[in-house]
Each structure stands twice: as structure tokens, then as C-alpha cells.
C-alpha positions, 0 to 999 in steps of 0.5 A: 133699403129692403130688409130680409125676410124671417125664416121659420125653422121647420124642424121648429116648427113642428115642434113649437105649434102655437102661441097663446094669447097671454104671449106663451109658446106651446110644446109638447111633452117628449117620452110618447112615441113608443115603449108606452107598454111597459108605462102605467095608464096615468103615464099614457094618458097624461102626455098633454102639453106645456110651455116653453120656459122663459129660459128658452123663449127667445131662442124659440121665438127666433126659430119660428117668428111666424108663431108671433109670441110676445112674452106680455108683462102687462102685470110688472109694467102696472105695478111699476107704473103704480111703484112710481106714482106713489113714490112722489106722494109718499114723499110729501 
């Protein structure tokens, strides 16, 4: 039985352009398209980029599953993993 196919949202995705290797979604900050006369020269230059908050990731994330982010929680999975092998020893 055939599934069906993802659709990326393209609204979505031109906001929401990239997936870095650490499993994080890339956005842009907002308050940059005009009325930049009136701001103060740190105010224009430091437009840049952030991430989308873990709040918001798989809402994101199903909007546009071409970007394949996959939030990596590489760091709590060893911890756990040595939480647990020491609790048997620790027991003896």
C-alpha cells in the first residue's frame, strides 16, 4: 500500500531555508524590510540569523520535511546510557 507524499509548505519554506548538522532549523530575524532610517547602525547591521525554538520545532519541521531536520540528542542519550551503567555497580 502506497503512502502519500510529504508536501512542503511553500510559504514555509521561504522562511525556514536550512537545516544545520547539529539537527537545528535556521531563520531569519523579522523588523528588516524597510523603516531601517529611522534604526541605529547596530540596529541594521545585526539583522543575521537564529534558530527556531524547540518550542516550535515540530510544528516547523512538518511544514517543510524536505529541510530533514532532526533534532540530535546525542549528549542526553550518553549521559543516560552512562546513568545506567553505573547504577548497577554502584549498587554492589
Amino acid at each position: 500500500m502506497a503512502g502519500f507524499k510529504l508536501k512542503t509548505r511553500k510559504a514555509a519554506a521561504k522562511r525556514f531555508r536550512k537545516a544545520t548538522a547539529n539537527g537545528k532549523i535556521v531563520r531569519s530575524k523579522g523588523a528588516h524590510g524597510h523603516f531601517l532610517s529611522k534604526r541605529g547602525q547596530k540596529a541594521r547591521t545585526s539583522q543575521g540569523t537564529t534558530y527556531v525554538h524547540d518550542s516550535n520545532f515540530e510544528q516547523v519541521n512538518k511544514l517543510v520535511p524536505s529541510l530533514g531536520a532532526k533534532r540530535k540528542r546525542s549528549k542526553f542519550l550518553k549521559n543516560l546510557i552512562n546513568k545506567a551503567a553505573a547504577a548497577p555497580a554502584a549498587a554492589e
